[in-house]
N, C-alpha and C positions, 0 to 999 in steps of 0.2 A: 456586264461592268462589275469589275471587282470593287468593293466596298474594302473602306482603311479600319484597321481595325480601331480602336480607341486607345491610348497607352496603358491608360486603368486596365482593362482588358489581360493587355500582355502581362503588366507589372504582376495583376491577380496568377494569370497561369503560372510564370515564373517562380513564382512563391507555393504554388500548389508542390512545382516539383520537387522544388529544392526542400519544402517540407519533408515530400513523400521520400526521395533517394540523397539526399546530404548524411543520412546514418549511413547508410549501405555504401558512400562512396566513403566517407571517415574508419567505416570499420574495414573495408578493401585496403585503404593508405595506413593502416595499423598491424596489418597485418602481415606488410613486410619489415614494422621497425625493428630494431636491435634490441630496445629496450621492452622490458615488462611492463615501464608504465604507459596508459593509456591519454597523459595529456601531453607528452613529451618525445619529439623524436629525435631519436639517437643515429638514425641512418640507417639506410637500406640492407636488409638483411634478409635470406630463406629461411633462416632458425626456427623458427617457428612451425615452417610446415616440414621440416623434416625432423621436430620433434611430433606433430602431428602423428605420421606412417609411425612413428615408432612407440605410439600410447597405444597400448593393446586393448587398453578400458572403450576409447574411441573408434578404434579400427573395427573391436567386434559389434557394436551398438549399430556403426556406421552399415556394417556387411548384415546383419539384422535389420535393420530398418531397410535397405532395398531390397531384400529379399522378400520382406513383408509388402513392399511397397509393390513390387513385379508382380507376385502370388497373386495380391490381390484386389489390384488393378488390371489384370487379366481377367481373372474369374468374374468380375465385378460386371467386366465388357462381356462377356458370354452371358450373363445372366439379363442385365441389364438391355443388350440386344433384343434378347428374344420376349424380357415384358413387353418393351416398348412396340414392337411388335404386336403384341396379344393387345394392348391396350387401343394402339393404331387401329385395328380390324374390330372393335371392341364398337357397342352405341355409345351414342354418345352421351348419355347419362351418365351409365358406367365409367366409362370412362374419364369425363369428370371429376366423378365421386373417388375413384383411385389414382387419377393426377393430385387429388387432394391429399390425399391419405399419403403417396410417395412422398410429397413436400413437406409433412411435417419430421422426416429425421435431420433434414433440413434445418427446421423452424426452430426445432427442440434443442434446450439448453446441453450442450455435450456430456454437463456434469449429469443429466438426469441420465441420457444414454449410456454413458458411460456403469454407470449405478444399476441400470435396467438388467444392462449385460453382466456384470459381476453378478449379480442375483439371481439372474436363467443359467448362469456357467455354475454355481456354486449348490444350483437346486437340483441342477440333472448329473453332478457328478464328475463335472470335468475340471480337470487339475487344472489351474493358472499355468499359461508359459507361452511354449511360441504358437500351437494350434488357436488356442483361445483369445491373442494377441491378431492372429488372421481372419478366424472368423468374427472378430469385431469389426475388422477393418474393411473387409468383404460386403458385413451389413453397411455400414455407413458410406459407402462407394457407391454401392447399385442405384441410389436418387441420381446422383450425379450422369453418371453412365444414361440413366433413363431420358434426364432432360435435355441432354445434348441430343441422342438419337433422333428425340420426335419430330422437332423440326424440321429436318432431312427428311422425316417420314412425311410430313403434312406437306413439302413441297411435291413430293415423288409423284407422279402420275399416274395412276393406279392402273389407266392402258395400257401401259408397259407392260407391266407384268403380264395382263390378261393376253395382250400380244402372244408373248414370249409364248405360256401354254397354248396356247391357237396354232403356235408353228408348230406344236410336238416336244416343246420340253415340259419336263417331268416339274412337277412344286419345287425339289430341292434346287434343281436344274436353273432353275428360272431366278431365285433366290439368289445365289452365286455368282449367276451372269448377268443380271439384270439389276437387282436391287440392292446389292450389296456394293457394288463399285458405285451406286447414286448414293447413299447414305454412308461409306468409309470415311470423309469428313467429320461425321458427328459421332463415329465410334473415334475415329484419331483423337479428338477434342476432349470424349469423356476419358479415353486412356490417361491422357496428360492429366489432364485435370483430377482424376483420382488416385493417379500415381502420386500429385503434389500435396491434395489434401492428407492422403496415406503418411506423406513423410512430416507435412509440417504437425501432424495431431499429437500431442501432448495429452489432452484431459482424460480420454478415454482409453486409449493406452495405458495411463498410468494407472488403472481401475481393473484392466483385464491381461496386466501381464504379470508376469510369475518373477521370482527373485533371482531366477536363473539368467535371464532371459532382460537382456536392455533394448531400447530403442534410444533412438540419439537424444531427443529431446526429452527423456528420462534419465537420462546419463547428464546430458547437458543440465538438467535442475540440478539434480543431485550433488553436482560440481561446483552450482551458484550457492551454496548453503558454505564454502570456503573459502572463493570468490573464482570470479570468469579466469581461469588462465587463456594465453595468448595464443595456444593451437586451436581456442574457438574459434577466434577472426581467421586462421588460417581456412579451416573448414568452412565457415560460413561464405568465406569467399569461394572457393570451389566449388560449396554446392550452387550456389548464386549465379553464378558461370556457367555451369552444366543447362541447368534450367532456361536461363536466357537462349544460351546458344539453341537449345531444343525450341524452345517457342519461336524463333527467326525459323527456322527450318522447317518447322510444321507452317508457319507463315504464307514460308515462300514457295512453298508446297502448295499451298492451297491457290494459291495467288495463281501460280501456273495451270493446275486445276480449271481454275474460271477462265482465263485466258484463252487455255486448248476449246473447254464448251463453248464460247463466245465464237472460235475462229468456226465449228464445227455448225453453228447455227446459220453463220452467214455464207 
């Protein structure tokens, strides 16, 4: 028997959302207007994102920041794999004791990370720019990568595997065919997700990158100190867009995913 819900209830949610996405749809409806100003609309216009393409200051930050963001959110999931992994197979003390230790790049203040790294880059001799802008973002990805993985790991059936070598496949053999298509949800997951923390990071970025060298949301401060022009909303809608549409697909991915294993059980 379905229960009603209370209206208090609903009225609360309602207002949770319109909290959370009334900026996000205000600055989407802004950022086709005519005008510069942001209380006033003047009518529907592209102006703005076709001065976007044509800010070279934005277009390079922007080709910068995904490139940093693909680098190393890759790297991130290769690395991040095979801890999770070590740590899986790991006792459980151990284990433990270094789920703890992963969680706090997590925990810790970004400004301190961020300060940690300019101080290990500046003591061993590596110039500020785009290598030192990747391996920050490398380090601070792999927690992520790691937590997503485990839980795939802790449901996996460890049979499996032992199966698989019982029939004559080789460790890597069995890995590939076996345990890697049961946990590619939770490398998908940590991809995304450190592709996004990659590109929304500001503090530590701005700590380990060089003057040659922007990322968007270093570009984008930098442009608040004269005020937001209006190919920000144009951007900020596109990436907003991008990202959505990717989380529905990895979604619906997954969703299919469980559907196929459910029809395969029964």
């Amino acid at each position: 028997m379905n229960k009603r819900r209370h209206p208090l209830s609903v009225l609360y949610s309602v207002c949770i959302f319109l909290f959370l996405y009334a900026p996000i749809v205000v600055l989407i409806v802004f950022s086709f207007n005519e005008s510069k100003s942001r209380g006033r609309w003047a009518g529907f216009s592209l102006r703005w994102y076709q001065e976007l393409f044509e800010n070279s200051t934005l277009m390079d930050a922007l080709k910068t920041t995904l490139a940093v963001a693909l680098i190393s959110s890759a790297v991130a999931v290769i690395i991040g794999t095979a801890a999770a992994l070590g740590l899986h197979y790991s006792k459980k003390r151990i284990r433990n004791l270094l789920m703890n230790i992963t969680s706090l790049p997590m925990i810790n203040a970004d400004i301190v990370t961020g300060i940690s790294l300019l101080l290990l880059f500046t003591f061993i001799g590596l110039k500020l720019g785009f290598v030192s802008l990747l391996l920050a973002h490398i380090t601070f990805n792999i927690p992520y990568v790691i937590l997503s993985v485990m839980p795939k790991l802790t449901q996996l059936d460890n049979n499996t595997f032992e199966a698989a070598l019982d029939l004559g496949a080789t460790p890597l053999q069995a890995f590939f065919k076996v345990m890697l298509p049961e946990i590619s949800p939770g490398i998908v997951t940590g991809f995304i997700l450190a592709f996004t923390m990659s590109i929304d990071d500001f503090v530590i970025s701005f700590f380990t990158t060089g003057a040659d060298v922007n990322t968007l949301s270093v570009a984008i401060y930098s442009m608040t100190r004269r005020g937001i022009k209006p190919e920000i909303n144009a951007l900020s809608t596109l990436m907003f867009i991008t990202v959505l549409t990717l989380l529905i697909v990895v979604n619906v991915r997954s969703g299919r995913d469980v559907q196929k294993r459910e029809k395969e059980r029964r």
